[in-house]
C-alpha positions as CSV (number, residue, x, y, z in Angstrom):
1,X,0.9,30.3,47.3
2,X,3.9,29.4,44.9
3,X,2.6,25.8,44.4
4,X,-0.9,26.8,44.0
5,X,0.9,29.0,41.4
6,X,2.9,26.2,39.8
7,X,0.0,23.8,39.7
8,X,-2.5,26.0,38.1
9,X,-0.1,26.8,35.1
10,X,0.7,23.1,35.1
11,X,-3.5,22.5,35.3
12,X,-3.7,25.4,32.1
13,X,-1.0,23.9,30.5
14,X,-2.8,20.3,30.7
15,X,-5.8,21.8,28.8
16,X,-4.4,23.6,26.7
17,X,-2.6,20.7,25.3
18,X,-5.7,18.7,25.3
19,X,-7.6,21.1,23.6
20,X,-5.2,21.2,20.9
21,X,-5.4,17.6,20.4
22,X,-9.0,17.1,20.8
23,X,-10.1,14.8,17.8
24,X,-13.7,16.1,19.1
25,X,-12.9,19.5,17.5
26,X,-11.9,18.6,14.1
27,X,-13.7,18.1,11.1
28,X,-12.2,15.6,8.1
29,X,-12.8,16.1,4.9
30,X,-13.5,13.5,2.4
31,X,-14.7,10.0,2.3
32,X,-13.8,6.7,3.3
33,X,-11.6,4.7,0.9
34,X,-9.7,1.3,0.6
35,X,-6.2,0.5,-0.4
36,X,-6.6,-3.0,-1.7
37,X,-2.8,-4.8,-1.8
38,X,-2.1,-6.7,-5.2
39,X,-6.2,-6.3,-5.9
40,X,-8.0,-9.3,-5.1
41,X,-5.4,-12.2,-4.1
42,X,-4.6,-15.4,-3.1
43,X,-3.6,-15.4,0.9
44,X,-1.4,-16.9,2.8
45,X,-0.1,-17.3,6.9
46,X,3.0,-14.7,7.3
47,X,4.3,-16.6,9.8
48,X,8.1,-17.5,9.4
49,X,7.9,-15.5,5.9
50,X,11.3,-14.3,4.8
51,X,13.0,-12.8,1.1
52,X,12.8,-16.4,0.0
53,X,9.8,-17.8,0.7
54,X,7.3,-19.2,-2.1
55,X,4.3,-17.9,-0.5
56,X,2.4,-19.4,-3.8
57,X,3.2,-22.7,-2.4
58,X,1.7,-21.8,0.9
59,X,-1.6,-20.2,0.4
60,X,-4.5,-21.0,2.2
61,X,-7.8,-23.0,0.8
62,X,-8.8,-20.8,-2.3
63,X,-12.2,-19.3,-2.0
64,X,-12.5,-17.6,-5.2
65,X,-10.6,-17.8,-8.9
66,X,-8.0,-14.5,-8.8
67,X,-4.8,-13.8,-8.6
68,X,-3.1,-11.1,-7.3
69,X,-1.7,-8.3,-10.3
70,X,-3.7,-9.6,-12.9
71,X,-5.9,-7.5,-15.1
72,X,-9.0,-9.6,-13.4
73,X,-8.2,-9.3,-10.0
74,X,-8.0,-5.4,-10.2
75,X,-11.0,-5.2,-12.0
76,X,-12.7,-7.2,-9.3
77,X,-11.1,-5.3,-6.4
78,X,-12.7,-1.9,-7.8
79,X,-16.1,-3.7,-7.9
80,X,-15.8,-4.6,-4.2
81,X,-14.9,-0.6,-3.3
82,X,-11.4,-0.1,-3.3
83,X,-10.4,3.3,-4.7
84,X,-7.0,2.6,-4.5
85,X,-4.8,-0.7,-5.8
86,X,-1.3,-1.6,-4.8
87,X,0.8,-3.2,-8.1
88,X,4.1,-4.2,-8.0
89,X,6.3,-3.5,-11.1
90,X,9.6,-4.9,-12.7
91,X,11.2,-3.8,-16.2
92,X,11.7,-5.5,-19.1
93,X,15.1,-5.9,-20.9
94,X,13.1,-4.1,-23.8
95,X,11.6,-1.3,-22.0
96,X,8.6,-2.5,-20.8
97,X,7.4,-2.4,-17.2
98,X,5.4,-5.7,-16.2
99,X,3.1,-6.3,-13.2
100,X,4.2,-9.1,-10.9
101,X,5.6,-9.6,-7.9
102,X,8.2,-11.8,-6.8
103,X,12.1,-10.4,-8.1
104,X,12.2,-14.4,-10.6
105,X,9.7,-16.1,-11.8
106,X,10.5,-19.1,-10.3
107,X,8.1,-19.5,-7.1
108,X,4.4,-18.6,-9.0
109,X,5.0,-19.6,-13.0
110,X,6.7,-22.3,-15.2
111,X,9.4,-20.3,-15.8
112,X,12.8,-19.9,-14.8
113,X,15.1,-16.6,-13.7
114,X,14.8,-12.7,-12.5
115,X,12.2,-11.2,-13.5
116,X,14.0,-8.1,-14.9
117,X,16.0,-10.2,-17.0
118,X,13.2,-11.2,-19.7
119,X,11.9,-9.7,-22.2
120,X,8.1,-8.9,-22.5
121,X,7.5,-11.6,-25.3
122,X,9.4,-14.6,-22.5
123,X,7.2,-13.2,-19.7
124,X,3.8,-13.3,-22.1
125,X,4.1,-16.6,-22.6
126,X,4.4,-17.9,-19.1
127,X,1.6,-19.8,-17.2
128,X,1.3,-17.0,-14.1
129,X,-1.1,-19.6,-11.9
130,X,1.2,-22.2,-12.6
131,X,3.2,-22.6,-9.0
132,X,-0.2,-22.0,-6.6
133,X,-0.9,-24.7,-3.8
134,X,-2.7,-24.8,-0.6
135,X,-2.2,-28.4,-0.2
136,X,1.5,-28.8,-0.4
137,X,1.7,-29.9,-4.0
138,X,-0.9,-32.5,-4.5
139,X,-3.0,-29.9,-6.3
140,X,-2.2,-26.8,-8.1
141,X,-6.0,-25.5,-8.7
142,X,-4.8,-22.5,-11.1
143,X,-2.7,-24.1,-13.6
144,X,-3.2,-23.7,-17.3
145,X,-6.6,-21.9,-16.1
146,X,-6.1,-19.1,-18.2
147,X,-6.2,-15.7,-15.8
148,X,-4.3,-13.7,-18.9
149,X,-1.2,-12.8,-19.6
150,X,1.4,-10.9,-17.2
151,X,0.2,-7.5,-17.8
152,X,2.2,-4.4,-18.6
153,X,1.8,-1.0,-16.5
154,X,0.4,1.1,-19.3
155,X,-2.4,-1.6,-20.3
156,X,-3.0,-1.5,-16.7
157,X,-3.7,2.0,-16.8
158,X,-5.4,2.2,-19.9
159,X,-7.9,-0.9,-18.4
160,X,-8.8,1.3,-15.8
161,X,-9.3,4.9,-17.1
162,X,-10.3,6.0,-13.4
163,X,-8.3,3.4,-11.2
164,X,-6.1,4.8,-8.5
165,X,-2.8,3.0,-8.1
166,X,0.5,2.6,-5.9
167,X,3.3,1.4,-7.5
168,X,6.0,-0.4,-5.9
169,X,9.3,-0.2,-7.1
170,X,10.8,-3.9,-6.2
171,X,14.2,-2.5,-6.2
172,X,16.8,-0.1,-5.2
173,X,17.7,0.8,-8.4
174,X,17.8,4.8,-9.6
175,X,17.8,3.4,-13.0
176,X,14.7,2.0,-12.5
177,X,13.2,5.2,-10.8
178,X,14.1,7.1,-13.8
179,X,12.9,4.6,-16.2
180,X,9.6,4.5,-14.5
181,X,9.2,8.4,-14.8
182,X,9.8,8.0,-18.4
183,X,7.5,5.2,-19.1
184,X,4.3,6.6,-17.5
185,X,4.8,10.5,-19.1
186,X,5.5,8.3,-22.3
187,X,2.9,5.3,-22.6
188,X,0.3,7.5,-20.3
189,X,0.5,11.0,-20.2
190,X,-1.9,12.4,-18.2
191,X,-2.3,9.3,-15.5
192,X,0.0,10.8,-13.4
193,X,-2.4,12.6,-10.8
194,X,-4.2,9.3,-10.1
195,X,-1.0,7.2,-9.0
196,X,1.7,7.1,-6.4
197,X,5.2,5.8,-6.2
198,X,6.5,3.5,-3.5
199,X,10.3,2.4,-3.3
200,X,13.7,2.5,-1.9
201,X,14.5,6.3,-1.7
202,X,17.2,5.9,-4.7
203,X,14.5,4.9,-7.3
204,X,12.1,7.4,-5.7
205,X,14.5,10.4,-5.5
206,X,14.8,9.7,-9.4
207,X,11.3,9.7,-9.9
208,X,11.0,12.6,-8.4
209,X,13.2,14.6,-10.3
210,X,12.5,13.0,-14.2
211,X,8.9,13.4,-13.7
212,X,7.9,16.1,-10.6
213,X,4.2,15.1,-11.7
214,X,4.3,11.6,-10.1
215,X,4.1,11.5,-6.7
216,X,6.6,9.4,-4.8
217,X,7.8,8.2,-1.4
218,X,10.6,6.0,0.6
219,X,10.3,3.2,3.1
220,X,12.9,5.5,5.7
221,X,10.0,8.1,4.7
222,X,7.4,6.7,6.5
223,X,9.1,5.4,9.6
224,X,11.1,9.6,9.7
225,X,7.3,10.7,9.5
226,X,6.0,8.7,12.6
227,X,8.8,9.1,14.6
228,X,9.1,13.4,13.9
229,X,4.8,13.4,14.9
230,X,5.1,11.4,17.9
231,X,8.3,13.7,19.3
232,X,6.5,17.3,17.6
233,X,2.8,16.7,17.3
234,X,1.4,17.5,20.6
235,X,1.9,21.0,19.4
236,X,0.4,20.6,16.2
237,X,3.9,20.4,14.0
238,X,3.4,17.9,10.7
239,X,7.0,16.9,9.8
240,X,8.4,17.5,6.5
241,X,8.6,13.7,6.1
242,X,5.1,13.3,6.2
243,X,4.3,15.5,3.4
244,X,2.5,14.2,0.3
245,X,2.8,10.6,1.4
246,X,0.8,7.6,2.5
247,X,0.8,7.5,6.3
248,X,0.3,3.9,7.3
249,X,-1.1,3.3,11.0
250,X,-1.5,0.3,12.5
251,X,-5.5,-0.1,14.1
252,X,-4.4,-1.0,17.6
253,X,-1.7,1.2,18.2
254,X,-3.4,4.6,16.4
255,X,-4.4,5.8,20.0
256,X,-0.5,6.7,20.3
257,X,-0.8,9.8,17.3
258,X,-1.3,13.2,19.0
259,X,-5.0,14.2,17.9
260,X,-6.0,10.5,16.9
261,X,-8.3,10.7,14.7
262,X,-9.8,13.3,13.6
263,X,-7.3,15.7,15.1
264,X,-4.4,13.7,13.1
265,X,-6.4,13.0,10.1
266,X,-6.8,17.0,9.8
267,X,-3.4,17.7,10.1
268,X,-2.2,14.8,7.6
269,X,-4.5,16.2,5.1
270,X,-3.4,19.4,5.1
271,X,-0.1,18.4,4.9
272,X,-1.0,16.6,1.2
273,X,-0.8,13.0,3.4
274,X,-3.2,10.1,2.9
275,X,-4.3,8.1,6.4
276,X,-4.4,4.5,6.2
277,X,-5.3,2.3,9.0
278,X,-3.9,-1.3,8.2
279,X,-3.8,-4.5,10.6
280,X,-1.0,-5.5,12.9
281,X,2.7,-4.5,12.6
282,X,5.2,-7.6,12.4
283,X,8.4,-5.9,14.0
284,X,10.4,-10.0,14.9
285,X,12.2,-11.2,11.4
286,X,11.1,-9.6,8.9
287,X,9.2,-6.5,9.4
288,X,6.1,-5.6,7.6
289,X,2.8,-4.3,8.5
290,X,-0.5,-6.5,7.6
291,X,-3.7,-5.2,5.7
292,X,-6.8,-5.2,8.0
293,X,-8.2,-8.2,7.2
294,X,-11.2,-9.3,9.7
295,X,-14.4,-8.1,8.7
296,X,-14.9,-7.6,12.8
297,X,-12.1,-5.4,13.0
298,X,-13.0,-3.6,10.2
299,X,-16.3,-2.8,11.8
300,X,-14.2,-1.1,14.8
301,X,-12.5,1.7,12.6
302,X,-13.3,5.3,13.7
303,X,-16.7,6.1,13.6
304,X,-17.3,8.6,10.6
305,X,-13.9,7.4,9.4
306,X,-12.6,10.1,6.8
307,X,-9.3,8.1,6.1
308,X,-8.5,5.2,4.1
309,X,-8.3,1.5,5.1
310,X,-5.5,-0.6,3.7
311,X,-6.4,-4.3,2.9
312,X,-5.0,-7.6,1.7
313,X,-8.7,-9.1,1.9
314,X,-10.7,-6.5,-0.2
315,X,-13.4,-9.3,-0.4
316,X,-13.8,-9.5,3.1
317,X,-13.8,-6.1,3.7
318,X,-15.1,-3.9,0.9
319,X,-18.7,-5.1,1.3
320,X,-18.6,-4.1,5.4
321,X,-17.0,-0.9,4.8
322,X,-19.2,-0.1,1.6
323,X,-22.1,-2.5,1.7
């Protein structure tokens, strides 16, 4: 009698916890949107990819004319579906904030030095195609072809009245962070709803506090969030970490999130959290997690998909998710 007891309350407690997590039972709100990283871009292997690789000089067979964090290539990435575009910002040494990349110059222009240490005028008149080659230097197909000038974050976000963007912060810096605040309530008041800081949590914290409009989140963030769901989610619990950020979650390992999907996507949602599913997570050398890039895999998201999908191929993968 006492283990028929035991394992009825065990059998109740069973379904009870499934029920809970049933993504059967819960309804998402919203639509399907894409995260498109740098806009439309020139890609390349990430195999053996570390802090000081030229990845210009290692890109694969181009296959159409743009270049990642140029006013162009945004442009483009919105026409293909994305609702959201990833940017990557340095400052100026007089007080601008560009859009590029890499921490110099060196690896994609004909220039010379940290980025941060140029002034707007120096970084205007460099040839931003200039380092690009798939064919290990015998060509370089976007030299002197005239994709525009390194563009600064406020033209950015005066080009694209209704463009959604994520800002990443390419340092540790709280300087920066509180720079950054500055710039956007002074060169774009208003813009501040539509965008989303990404850094080190020293730039972010200042963000946070100089301008409580902007929404911003760490790197430790993200990794606190995913670790506090897997240990307190069966019950329902959303950690604080996950709270008004961008939940990133790799396609093939989503089945491990209590409630996946719907049941998680619920929960994020109405914690103020964004759901994207990306590609694979690299977790040997350096560790970074992929966009979802094959159009096949793409076709394999959730069915009725509420979340976002986060890309480095928007090409590829805007006209299968929004033909």
């Amino acid at each position: 009698m006492k283990l028929r007891l035991v394992l009825s309350g065990l059998a109740l407690a069973l379904l009870a916890l499934y029920l809970a997590n049933a993504s059967w039972m819960a309804r998402p709100q919203g639509r399907l949107t894409i995260l498109a990283h740098r806009g439309v871009s020139q890609t390349f292997p990430h195999d053996g990819v570390d802090d000081a690789t030229c990845t210009a000089t290692r890109i694969r067979t181009p296959t159409h004319g743009f270049l990642e964090n140029t006013l162009p290539s945004m442009r483009r990435a919105f026409e293909l579906g994305a609702d959201v575009v990833e940017i990557d910002v340095h400052p100026t040494t007089d007080g601008e904030f560009v859009v590029f990349h890499d921490w110099t110059v060196d690896c994609r222009t004909d220039g010379k030095g940290p980025t941060r240490k140029k002034t707007l005028a120096e970084l205007r008149a460099l040839d931003i195609g200039y380092g690009y080659t798939a064919d290990g230097g015998k060509t370089y197909p976007f030299r002197g072809k005239g994709h525009g000038p390194m563009p600064t974050l406020a033209e950015v976000l005066a080009a694209f009245p209704a463009g959604r963007f994520m800002i990443n912060v390419k340092s540790n810096d709280p300087a920066e962070g509180e720079a950054l605040a500055r710039y956007v309530a002074r060169t774009a008041p208003g813009t501040e709803p539509r965008l989303v800081v990404f850094g080190g949590w020293k730039p972010v914290e200042r963000v946070r506090a100089v301008n409580p409009q902007l929404r911003a989140f760490h790197k430790g963030q993200f990794k606190d969030c995913m670790v506090g769901y897997l240990a307190t989610g069966w019950f329902g619990r959303v950690p604080d970490e996950c709270r008004g950020t961008m939940v990133f979650v790799p396609q093939k390992q989503g089945w491990l999130l209590w409630g996946w999907p719907n049941r998680f996507l619920v929960r994020m949602q109405k914690a103020g959290a964004e759901v994207y599913i990306a590609g694979d997570a690299q977790l040997t050398g350096r560790q970074s997690l992929h966009g979802l890039d094959d159009p096949e895999r793409a076709k394999k998201i959730p069915r009725g998909w509420k979340g976002g999908v986060s890309t480095d191929r928007v090409e590829l993968i805007g006209p299968v998710l929004k033909p």
